[in-house]
Every structure is written in C-alpha cells, then in structure tokens.
N, C-alpha and C positions, 0 to 999 in steps of 0.2 A: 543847673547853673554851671557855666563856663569858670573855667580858669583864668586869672588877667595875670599879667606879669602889668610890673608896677613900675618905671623908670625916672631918677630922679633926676631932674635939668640944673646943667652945669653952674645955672646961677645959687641952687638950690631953695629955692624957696617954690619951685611947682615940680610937677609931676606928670608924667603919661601914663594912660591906659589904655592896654591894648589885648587882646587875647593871646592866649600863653598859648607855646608847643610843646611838644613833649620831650624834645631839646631843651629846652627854656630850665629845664629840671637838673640840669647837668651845666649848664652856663651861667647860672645867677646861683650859683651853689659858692660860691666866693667872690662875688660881686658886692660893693659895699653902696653901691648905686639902682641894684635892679633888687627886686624882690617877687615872690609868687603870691598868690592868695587862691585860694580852695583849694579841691585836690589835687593840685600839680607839687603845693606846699604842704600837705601831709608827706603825701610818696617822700619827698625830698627830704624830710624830714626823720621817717621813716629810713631811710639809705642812710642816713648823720649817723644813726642810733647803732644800724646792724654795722657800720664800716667800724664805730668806736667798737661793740664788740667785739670785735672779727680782730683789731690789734690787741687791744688788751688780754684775749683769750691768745693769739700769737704771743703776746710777750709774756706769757704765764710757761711758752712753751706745750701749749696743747695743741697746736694748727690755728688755720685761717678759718675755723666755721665757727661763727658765730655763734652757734648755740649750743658746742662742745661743752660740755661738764666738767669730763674726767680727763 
C-alpha cells in the first residue's frame, strides 16, 4: 500500500489525494493544510519523537543523541 499525502482545498470543505514522495515527509511536517497517511506518516512521526529527544537530552546538557542516557 502506497503512501497518499492528503491536501486540504482553500474553501476547506474538500480535499486531494495524491501519492506522497519522500519529500512530502519533510514539507507537510508543518503544514496545517497537507497531511501523510501510511508509512510516509509513521517515519515522520517517528523524526517528531527522536528530534524532541535529541533537544531535551541537549537541554539536560548530555548532547544531541537522542538516545544518550548519561
């Protein structure tokens, strides 16, 4: 099953559907109009989760890796 990106028309009451790229994962990542569905919107998902870590373990003062501990 493909990935669709999802785009919502200016009137807002319809929508497009189109096949998503793997761009699309990096451009609708703040977009309050486009959105992903399958796994184009895990992965992206997935980057949300590991970027909050990667600051909050920076702002603990341990570095930028995400998965740092100590």
């Amino acid at each position: 099953m493909a990935s669709k990106k999802i785009v919502l028309a200016a009137d807002g009451l319809s929508a497009t559907v189109a096949d998503a790229t793997a761009a699309d994962i990096f451009t609708t990542a703040i977009s309050t109009t486009e959105a992903l569905s399958g796994t184009y919107s895990l992965i992206q998902k997935a980057l949300f989760v590991a970027g909050g870590m990667a600051v909050q373990n920076n702002r603990l003062g341990r570095g930028w890796n995400p998965i740092s501990a100590s």
